[in-house]
C-alpha positions in Angstrom: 30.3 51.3 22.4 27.6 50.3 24.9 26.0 53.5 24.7 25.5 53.3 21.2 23.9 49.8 21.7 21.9 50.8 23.9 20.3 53.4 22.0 19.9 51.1 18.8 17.9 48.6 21.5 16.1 51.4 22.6 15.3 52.7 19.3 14.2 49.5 17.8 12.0 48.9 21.4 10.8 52.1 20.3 9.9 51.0 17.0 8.2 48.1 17.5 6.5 49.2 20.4 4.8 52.0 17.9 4.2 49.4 15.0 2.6 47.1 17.5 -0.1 49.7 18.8 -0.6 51.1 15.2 -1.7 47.1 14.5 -3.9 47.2 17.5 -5.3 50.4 17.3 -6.3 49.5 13.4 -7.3 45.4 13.5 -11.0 44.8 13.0 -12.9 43.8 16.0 -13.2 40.2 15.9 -16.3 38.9 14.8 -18.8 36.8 17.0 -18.8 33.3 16.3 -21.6 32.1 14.9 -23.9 28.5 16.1 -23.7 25.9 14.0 -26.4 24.2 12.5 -26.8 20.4 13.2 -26.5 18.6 9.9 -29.7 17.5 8.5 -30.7 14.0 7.7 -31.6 14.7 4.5 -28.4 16.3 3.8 -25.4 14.3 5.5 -22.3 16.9 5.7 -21.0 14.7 8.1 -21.2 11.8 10.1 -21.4 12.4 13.7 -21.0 10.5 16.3 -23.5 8.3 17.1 -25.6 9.2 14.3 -25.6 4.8 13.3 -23.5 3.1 10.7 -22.8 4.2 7.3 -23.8 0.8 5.2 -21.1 0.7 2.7 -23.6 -1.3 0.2 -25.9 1.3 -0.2 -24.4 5.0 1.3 -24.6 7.1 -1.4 -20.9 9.3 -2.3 -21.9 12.2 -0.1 -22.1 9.9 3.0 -19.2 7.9 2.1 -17.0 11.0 1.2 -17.8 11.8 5.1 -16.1 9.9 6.6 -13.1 10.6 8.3 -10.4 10.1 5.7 -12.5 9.3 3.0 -11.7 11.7 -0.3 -13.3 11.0 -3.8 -10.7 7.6 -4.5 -11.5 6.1 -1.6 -15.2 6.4 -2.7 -15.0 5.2 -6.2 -13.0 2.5 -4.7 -15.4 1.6 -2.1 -18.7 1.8 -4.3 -16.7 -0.1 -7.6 -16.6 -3.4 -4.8 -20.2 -3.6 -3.9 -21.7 -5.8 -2.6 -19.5 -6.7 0.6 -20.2 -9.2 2.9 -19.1 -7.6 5.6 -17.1 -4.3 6.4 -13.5 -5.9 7.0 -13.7 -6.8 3.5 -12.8 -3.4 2.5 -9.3 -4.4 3.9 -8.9 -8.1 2.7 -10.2 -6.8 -1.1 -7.6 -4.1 -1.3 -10.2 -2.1 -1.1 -9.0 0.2 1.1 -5.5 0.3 4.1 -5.9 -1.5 7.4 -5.1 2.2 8.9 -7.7 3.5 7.2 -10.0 0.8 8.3 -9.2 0.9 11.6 -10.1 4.8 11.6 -13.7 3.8 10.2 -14.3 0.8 11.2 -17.0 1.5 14.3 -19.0 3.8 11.6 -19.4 1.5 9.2 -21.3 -1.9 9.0 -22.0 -3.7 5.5 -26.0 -4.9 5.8 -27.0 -7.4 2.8 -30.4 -6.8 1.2 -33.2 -9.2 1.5 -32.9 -11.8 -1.6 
């Protein structure tokens, strides 16, 4: 009986040891990784770091939506409140979570306009 094992082992070494360089011999070379372009002003993908405060009274729904977290409700939510007083009023409105809050909180200020 341990003959016969040993030949199904070896047979299914065999086996996978032929599927394995079929795989290799017929993948695609991988592709070279392309540079990134650093997003422009004009056109906020993003919000990196140290790129300032996104003013949650006047960031548009493309900056907003940037944030880490952030999705389409959070930004109807967040533009439906204006004006805010200051930026930890996002939590004590409802506006958004305290965890969510505390993710955002050092990229976002709340500036009031000049009366």
């Amino acid at each position: 009986m341990g003959q016969v094992r040993r030949r199904i082992r070896q047979g299914a070494l065999a086996l996978l040891a032929g599927s394995l360089s079929w795989t290799l011999a017929t993948a695609a070379p991988p592709r070279p990784q392309q540079p990134q372009p650093p997003a422009s002003p004009a056109h906020p993908q993003s919000v990196p770091v140290g790129a300032g405060e996104v003013d949650i009274n006047s960031a548009s729904a493309q900056q907003l939506n940037a944030l880490p977290g952030f999705g389409p409700a959070y930004t109807r939510r967040v533009i439906a409140g204006r004006p805010y007083h200051s930026k930890n009023q996002l939590v004590t409105r409802g506006v958004i979570p305290q965890a969510e809050y505390d993710r955002i909180r050092g990229l976002i200020a709340a500036h009031r306009r000049a009366q």
